[in-house]
VEXLUM-677618 format. One record per residue (C-alpha): residue number from 0; x, y, z. Coordinates in Angstrom, 2 decimals, padded with zeros to 5 digits. Layout:
N
<node pos="NUM" xx="X" yy="Y" zz="Z"/>
...
This chain:
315
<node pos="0" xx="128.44" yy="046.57" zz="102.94"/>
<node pos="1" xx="127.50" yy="050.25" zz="101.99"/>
<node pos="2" xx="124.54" yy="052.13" zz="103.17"/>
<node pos="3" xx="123.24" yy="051.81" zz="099.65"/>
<node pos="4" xx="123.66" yy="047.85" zz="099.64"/>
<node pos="5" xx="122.03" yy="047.71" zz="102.94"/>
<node pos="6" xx="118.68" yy="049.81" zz="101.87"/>
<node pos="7" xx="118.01" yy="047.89" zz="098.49"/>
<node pos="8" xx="118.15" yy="044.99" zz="100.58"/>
<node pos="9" xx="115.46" yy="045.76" zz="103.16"/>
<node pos="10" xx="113.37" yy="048.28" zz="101.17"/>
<node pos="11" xx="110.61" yy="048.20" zz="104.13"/>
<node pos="12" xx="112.20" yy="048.48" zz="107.21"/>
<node pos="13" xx="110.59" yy="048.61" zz="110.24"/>
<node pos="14" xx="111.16" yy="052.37" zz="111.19"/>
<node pos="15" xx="109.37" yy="053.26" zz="107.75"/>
<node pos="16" xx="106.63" yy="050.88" zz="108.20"/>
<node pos="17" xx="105.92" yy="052.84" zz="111.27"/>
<node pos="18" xx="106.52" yy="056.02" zz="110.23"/>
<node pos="19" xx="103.94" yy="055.24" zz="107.37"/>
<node pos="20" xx="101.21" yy="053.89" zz="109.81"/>
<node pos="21" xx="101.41" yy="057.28" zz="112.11"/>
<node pos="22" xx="101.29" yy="059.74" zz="109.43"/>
<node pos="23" xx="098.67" yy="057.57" zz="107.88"/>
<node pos="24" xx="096.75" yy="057.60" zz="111.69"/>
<node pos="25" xx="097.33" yy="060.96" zz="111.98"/>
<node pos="26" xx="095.55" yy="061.97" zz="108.61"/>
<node pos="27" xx="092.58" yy="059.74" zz="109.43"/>
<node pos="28" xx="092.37" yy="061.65" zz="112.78"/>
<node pos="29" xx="091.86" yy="064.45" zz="111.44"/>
<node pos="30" xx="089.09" yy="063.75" zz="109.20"/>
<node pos="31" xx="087.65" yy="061.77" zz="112.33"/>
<node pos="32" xx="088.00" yy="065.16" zz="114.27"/>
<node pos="33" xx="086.23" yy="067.09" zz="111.63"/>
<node pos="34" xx="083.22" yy="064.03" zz="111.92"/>
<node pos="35" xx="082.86" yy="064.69" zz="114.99"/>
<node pos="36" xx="082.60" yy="067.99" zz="115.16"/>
<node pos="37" xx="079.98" yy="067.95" zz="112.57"/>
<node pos="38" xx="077.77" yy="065.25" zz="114.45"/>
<node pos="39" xx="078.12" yy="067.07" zz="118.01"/>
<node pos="40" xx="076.92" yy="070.50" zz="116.24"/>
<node pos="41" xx="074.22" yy="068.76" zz="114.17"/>
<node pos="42" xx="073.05" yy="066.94" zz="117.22"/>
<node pos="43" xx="072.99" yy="069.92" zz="119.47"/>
<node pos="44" xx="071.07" yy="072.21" zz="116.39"/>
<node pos="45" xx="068.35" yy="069.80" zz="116.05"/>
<node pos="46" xx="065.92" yy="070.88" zz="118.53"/>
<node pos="47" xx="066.40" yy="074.20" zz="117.28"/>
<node pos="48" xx="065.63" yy="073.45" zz="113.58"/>
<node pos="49" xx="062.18" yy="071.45" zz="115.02"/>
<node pos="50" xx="060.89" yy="074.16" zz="117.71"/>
<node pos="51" xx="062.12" yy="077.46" zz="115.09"/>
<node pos="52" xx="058.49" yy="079.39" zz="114.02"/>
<node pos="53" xx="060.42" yy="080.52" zz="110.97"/>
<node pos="54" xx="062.70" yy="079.91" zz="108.00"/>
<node pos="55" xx="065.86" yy="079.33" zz="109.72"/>
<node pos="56" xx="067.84" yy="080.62" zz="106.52"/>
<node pos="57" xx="066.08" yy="083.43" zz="105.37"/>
<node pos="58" xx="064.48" yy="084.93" zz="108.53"/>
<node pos="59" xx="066.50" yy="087.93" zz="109.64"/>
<node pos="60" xx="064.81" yy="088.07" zz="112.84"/>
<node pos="61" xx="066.52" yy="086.22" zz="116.19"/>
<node pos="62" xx="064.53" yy="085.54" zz="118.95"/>
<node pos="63" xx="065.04" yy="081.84" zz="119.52"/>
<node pos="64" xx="063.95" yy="082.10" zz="123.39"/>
<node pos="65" xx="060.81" yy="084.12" zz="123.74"/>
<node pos="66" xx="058.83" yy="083.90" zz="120.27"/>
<node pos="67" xx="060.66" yy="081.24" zz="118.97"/>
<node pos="68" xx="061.29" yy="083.32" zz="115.75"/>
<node pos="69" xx="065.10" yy="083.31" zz="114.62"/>
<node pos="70" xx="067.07" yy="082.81" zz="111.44"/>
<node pos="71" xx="070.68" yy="083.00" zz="110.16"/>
<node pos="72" xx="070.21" yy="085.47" zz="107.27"/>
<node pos="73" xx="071.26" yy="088.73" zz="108.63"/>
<node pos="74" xx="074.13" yy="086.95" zz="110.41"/>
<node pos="75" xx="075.61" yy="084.40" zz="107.59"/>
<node pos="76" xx="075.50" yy="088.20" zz="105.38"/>
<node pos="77" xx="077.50" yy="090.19" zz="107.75"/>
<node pos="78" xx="079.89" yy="087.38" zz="108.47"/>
<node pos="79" xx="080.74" yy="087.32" zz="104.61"/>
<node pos="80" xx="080.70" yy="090.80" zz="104.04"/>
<node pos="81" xx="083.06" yy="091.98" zz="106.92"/>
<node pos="82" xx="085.67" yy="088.74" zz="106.04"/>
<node pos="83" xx="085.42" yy="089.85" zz="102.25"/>
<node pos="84" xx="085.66" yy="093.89" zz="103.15"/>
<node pos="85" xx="088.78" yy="092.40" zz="105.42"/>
<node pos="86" xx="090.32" yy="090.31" zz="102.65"/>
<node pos="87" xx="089.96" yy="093.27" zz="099.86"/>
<node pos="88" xx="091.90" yy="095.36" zz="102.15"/>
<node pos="89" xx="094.37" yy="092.87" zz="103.73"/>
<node pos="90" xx="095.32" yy="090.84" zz="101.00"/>
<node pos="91" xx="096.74" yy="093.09" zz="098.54"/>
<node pos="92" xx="098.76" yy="094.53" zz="101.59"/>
<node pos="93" xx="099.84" yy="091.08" zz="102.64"/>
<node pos="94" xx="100.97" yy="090.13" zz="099.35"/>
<node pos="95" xx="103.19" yy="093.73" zz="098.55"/>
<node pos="96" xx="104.62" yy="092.77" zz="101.78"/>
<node pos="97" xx="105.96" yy="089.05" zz="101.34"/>
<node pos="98" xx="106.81" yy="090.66" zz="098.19"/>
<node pos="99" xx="108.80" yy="093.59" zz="099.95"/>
<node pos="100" xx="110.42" yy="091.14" zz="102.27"/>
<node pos="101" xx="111.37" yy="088.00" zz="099.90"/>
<node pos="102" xx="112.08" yy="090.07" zz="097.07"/>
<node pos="103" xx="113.58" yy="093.50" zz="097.11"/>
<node pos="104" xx="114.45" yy="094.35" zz="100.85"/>
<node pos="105" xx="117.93" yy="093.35" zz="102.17"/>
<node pos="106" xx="118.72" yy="090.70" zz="104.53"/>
<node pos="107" xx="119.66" yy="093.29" zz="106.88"/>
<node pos="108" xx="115.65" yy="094.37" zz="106.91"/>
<node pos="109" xx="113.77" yy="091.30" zz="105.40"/>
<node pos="110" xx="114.49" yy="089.02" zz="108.15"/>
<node pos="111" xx="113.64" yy="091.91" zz="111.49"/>
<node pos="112" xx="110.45" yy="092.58" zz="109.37"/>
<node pos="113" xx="109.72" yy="089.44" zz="109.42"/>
<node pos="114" xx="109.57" yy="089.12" zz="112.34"/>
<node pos="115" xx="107.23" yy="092.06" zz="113.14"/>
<node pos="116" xx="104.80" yy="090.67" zz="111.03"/>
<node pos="117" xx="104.96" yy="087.27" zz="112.55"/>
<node pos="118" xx="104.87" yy="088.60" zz="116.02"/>
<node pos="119" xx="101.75" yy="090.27" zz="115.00"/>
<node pos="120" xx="100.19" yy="087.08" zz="114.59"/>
<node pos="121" xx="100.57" yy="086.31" zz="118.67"/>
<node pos="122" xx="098.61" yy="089.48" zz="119.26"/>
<node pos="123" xx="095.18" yy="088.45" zz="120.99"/>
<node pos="124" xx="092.28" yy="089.07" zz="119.39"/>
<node pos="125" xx="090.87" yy="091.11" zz="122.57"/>
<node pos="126" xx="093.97" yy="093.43" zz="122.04"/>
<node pos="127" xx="092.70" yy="093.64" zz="118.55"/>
<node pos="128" xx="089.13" yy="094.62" zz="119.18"/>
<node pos="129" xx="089.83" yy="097.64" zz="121.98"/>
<node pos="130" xx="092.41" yy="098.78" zz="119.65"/>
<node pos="131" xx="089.64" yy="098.67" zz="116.95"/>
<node pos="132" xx="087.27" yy="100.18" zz="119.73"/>
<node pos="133" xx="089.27" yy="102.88" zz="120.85"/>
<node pos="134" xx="091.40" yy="104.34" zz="118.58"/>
<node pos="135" xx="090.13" yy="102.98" zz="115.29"/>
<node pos="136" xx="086.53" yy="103.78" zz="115.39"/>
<node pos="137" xx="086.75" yy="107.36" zz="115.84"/>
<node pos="138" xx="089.48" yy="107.69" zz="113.59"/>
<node pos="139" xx="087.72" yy="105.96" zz="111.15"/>
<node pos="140" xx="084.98" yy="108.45" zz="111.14"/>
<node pos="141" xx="086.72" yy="111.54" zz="108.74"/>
<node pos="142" xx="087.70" yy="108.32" zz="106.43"/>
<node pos="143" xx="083.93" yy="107.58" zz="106.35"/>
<node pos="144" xx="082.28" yy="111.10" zz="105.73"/>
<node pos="145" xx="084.65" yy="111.51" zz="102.87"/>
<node pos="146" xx="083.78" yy="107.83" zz="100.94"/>
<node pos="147" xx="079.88" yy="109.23" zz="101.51"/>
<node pos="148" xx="080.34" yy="112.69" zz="100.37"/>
<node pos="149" xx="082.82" yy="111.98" zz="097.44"/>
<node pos="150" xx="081.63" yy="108.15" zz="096.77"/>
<node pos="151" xx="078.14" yy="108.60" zz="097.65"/>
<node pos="152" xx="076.66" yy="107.43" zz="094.86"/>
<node pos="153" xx="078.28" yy="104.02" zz="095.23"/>
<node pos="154" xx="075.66" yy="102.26" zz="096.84"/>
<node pos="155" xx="078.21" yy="100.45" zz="098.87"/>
<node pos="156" xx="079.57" yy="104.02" zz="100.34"/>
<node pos="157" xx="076.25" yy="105.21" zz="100.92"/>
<node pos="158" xx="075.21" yy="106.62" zz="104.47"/>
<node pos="159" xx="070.94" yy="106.40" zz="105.54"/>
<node pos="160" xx="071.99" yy="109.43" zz="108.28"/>
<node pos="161" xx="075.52" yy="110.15" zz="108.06"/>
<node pos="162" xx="075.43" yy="108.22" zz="111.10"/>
<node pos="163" xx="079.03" yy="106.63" zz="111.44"/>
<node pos="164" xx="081.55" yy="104.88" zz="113.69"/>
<node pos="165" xx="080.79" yy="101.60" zz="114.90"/>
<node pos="166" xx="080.34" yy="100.04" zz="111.26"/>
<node pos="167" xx="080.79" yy="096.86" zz="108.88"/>
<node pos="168" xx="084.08" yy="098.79" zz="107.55"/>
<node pos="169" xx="085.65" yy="099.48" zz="110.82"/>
<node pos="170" xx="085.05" yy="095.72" zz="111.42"/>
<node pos="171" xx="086.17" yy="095.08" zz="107.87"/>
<node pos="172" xx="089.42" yy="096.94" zz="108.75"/>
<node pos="173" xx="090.57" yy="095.60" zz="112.10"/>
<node pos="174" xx="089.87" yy="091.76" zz="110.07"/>
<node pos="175" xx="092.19" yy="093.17" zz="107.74"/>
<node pos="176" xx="094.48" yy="093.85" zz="110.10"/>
<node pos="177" xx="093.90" yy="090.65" zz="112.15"/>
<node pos="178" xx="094.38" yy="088.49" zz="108.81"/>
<node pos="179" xx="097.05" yy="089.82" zz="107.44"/>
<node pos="180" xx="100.08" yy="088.41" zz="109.45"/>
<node pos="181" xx="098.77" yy="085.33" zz="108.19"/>
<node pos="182" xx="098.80" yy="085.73" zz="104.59"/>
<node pos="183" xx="101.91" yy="087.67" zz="104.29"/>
<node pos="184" xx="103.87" yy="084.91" zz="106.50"/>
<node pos="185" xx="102.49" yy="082.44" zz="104.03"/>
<node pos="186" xx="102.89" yy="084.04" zz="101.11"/>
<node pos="187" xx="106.76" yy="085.29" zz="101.92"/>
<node pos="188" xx="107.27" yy="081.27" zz="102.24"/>
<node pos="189" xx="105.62" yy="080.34" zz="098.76"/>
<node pos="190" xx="108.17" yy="083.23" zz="097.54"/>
<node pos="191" xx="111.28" yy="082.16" zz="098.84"/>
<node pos="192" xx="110.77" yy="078.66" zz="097.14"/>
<node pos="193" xx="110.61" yy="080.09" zz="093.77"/>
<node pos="194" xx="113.14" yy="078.41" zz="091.72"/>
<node pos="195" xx="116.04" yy="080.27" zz="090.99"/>
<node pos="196" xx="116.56" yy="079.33" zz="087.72"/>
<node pos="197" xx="113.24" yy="081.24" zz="086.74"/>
<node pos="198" xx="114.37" yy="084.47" zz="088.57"/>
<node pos="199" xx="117.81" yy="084.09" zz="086.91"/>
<node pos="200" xx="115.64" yy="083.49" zz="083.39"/>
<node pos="201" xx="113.41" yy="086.15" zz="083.61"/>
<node pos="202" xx="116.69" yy="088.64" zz="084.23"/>
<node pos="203" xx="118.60" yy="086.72" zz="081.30"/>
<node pos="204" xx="115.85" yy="087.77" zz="079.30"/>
<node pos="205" xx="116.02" yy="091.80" zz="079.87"/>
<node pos="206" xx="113.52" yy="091.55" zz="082.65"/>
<node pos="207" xx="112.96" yy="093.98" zz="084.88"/>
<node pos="208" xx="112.76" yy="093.28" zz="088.84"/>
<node pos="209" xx="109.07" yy="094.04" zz="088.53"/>
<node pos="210" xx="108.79" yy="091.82" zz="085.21"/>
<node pos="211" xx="110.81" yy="088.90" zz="086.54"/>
<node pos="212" xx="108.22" yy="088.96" zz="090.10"/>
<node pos="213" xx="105.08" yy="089.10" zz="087.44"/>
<node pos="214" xx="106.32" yy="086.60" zz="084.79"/>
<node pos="215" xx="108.48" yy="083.89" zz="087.51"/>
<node pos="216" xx="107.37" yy="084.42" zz="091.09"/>
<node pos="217" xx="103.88" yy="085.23" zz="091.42"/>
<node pos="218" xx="102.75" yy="081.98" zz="088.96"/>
<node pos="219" xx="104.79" yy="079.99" zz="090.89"/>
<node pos="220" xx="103.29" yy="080.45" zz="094.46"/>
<node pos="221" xx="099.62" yy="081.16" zz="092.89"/>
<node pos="222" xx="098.63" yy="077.93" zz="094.51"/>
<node pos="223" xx="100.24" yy="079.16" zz="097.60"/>
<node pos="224" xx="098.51" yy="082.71" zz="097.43"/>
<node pos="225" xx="095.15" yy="081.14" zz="096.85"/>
<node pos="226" xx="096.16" yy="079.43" zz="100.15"/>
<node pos="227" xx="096.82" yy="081.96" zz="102.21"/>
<node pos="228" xx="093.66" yy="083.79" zz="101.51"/>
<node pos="229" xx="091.15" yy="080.99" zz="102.34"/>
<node pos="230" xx="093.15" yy="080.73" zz="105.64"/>
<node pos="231" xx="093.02" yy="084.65" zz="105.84"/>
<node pos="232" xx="088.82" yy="083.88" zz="105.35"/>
<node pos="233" xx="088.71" yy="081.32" zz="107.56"/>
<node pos="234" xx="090.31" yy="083.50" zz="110.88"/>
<node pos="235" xx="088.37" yy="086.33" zz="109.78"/>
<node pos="236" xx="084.98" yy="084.57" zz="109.13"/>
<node pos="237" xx="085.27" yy="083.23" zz="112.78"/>
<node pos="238" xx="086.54" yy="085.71" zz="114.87"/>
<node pos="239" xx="084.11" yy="086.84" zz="117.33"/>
<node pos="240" xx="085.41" yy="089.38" zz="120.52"/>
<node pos="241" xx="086.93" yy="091.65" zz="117.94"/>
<node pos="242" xx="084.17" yy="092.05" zz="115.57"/>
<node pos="243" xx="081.88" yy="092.22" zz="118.87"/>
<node pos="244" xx="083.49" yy="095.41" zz="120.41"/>
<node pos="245" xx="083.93" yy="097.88" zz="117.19"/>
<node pos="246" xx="080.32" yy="096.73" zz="115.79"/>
<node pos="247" xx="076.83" yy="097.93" zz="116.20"/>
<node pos="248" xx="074.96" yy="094.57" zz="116.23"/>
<node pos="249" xx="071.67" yy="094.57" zz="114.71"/>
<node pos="250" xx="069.79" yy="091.75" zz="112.25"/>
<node pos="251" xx="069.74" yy="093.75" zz="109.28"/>
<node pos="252" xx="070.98" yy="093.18" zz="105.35"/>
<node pos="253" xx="072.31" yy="096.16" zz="103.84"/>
<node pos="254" xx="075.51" yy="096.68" zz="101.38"/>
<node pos="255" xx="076.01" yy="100.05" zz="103.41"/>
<node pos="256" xx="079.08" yy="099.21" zz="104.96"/>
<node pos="257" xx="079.36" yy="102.83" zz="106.45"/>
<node pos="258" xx="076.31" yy="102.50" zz="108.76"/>
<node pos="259" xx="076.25" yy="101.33" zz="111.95"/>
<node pos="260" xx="074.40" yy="098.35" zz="111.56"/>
<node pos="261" xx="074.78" yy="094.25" zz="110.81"/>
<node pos="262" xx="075.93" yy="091.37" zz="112.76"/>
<node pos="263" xx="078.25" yy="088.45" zz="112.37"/>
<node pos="264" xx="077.49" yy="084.85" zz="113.27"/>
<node pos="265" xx="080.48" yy="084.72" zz="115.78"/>
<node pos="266" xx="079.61" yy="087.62" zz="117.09"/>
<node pos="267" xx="075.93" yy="086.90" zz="117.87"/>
<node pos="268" xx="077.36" yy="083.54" zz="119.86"/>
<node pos="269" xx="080.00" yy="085.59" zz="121.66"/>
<node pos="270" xx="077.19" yy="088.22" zz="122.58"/>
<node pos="271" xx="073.98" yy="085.90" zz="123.61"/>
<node pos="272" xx="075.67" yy="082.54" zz="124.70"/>
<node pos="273" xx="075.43" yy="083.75" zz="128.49"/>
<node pos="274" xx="072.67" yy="085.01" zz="128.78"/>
<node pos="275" xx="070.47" yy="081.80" zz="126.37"/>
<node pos="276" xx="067.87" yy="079.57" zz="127.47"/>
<node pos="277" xx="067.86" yy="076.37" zz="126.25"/>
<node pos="278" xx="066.22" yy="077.17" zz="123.10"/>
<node pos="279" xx="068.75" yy="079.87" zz="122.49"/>
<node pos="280" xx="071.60" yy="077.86" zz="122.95"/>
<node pos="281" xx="070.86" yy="075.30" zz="120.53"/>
<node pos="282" xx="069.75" yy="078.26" zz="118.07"/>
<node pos="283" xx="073.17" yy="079.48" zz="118.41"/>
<node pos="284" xx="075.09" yy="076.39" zz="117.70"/>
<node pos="285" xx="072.77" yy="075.67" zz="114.81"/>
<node pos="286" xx="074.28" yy="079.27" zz="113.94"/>
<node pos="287" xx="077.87" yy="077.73" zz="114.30"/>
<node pos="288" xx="076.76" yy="075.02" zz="112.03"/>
<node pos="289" xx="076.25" yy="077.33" zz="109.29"/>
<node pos="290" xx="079.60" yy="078.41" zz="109.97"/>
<node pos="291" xx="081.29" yy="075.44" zz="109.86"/>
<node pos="292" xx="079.53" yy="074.41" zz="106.62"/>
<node pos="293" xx="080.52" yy="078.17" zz="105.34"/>
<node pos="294" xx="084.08" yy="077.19" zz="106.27"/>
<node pos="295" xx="084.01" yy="073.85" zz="104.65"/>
<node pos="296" xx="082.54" yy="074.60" zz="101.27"/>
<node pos="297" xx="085.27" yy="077.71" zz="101.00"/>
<node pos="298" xx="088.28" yy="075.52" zz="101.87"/>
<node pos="299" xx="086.74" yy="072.78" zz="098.97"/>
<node pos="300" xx="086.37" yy="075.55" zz="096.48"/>
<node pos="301" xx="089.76" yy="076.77" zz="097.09"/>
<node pos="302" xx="091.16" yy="073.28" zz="096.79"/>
<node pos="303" xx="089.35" yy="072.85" zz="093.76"/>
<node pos="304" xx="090.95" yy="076.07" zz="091.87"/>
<node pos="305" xx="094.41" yy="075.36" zz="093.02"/>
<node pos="306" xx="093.86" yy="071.59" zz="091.89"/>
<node pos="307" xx="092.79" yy="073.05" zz="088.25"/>
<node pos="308" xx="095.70" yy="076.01" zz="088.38"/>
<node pos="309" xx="097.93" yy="072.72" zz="088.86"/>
<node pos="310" xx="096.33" yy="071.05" zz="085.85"/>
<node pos="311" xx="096.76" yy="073.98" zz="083.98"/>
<node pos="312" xx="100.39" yy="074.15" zz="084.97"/>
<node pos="313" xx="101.23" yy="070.90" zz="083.86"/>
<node pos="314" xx="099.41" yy="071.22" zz="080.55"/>
């Protein structure tokens, strides 16, 4: 009896059934993980939501042990702003390189550079921050006067004192270079698995190597893309020694990236865990709450455009 014979006669086998129930398990874990979580954070932020003097949400002010006076504005802001300054500036260099790599460089180059950029990846994020600290700051300062004196009037490039150095962009920029590993590795994957009867299509048609990337490769992995990024968000939302050495912490909201000021939710635990009372501790995992739900509702927004580029696709 052939193999075929033999598998339309016992279509559920015992090695599938099994396999079925552990990937199945395994799924169910994870949302069981993510419960979890939740209920140990919400737990542990309770007494500071009940003993907080202010609006936790809107009160820029953190002071959780002495006046009882904190909130997560300030910090939610500055987490935002430096992941999207990072993503502005990583992505688009992420993307040209999976480009670079899965479409134009030889195999002789593609597959070394790839693994440069994965290695990067493995770097620690401490390595990351004195590098940022270091050399990257004062580097970053000639950079800065010129956006001010040239794009001044952009609110955004603005300077209060022409104070600059450790800033929101400097922070902005080591994310950048923290997440972008990441989404090019990602990205270079989605790439590779275009199909390649649209690349040989596209070229059928007259298409240039630029037109066939635009018209068969880069609507094929947009799913993918959209992918990478919220995972590019997600490491750069949360990282926390980094962001901590090449910033000037303070609780303010400002779109001045170029100042020396703001703070990032990660941060502010990294910097005031040790040294929090009671009060202050549960203040800052209410802050890591936020997080998490910040986290959350960007992963279900993302899933929610890929689900509708899909839809799209099909239509």
């Amino acid at each position: 009896m052939d193999l075929a014979s033999r598998l339309s006669r016992h279509p559920s086998r015992r090695g599938d059934m099994l396999f079925r129930w552990l990937a199945k398990a395994s799924g169910l874990l994870i949302l069981v993980l993510l419960g979890v979580i939740a209920a140990f954070l919400i737990m542990q932020a309770l007494p500071a939501f009940q003993s907080n003097k202010a609006n936790f949400f809107t009160t820029l002010t953190w002071d959780p042990d002495q006046s009882g006076v904190f909130g997560i504005a300030a910090l939610a802001f500055g987490s935002v702003l430096s992941s999207l300054i990072a993503l502005v500036i990583g992505v688009p260099i992420a993307i040209g390189v999976a480009l670079y790599i899965s479409q134009y460089a030889p195999r002789a180059i593609a597959r070394p550079l790839g693994y440069v950029i994965d290695l990067l990846a493995a770097v620690p994020s401490v390595v990351f921050g004195l590098w940022g600290l270091i050399w990257l700051v004062p580097n970053l300062i000639p950079l800065s006067e010129f956006l001010n004196r040239y794009f001044g009037w952009i609110p955004l490039f603005a300077s209060t004192n022409q104070t600059y150095g450790k800033s929101m962009f400097a922070a902005g920029v080591v994310l950048a270079v923290m997440i972008l590993p990441i989404v090019a590795a990602l990205c270079r994957e989605v790439f590779i698995q275009t199909p390649s009867e649209h690349i040989e299509a596209a070229f059928a048609l007259g298409a240039t190597r630029w037109e066939m990337v635009r018209m068969a490769v880069l609507p094929y992995g947009r799913s993918g893309m959209i992918s990478a990024v919220v995972l590019g968000f997600g490491r750069a939302v949360g990282e926390t020694i980094a962001v901590a050495l090449v910033l000037s912490a303070s609780n303010v909201i400002t779109f001045r990236i170029l100042d020396p000021a703001g703070a990032t939710i990660a941060a502010n635990i990294a910097n005031k865990f040790g040294d929090a009372g009671a009060a202050g501790r549960s203040a800052l995992i209410a802050s890591g709450l936020v997080l998490f739900a910040i986290t959350l509702v960007v992963n279900f927004g993302a899933r929610a455009i890929v689900r509708r580029g899909t839809k799209e696709a099909k239509a």
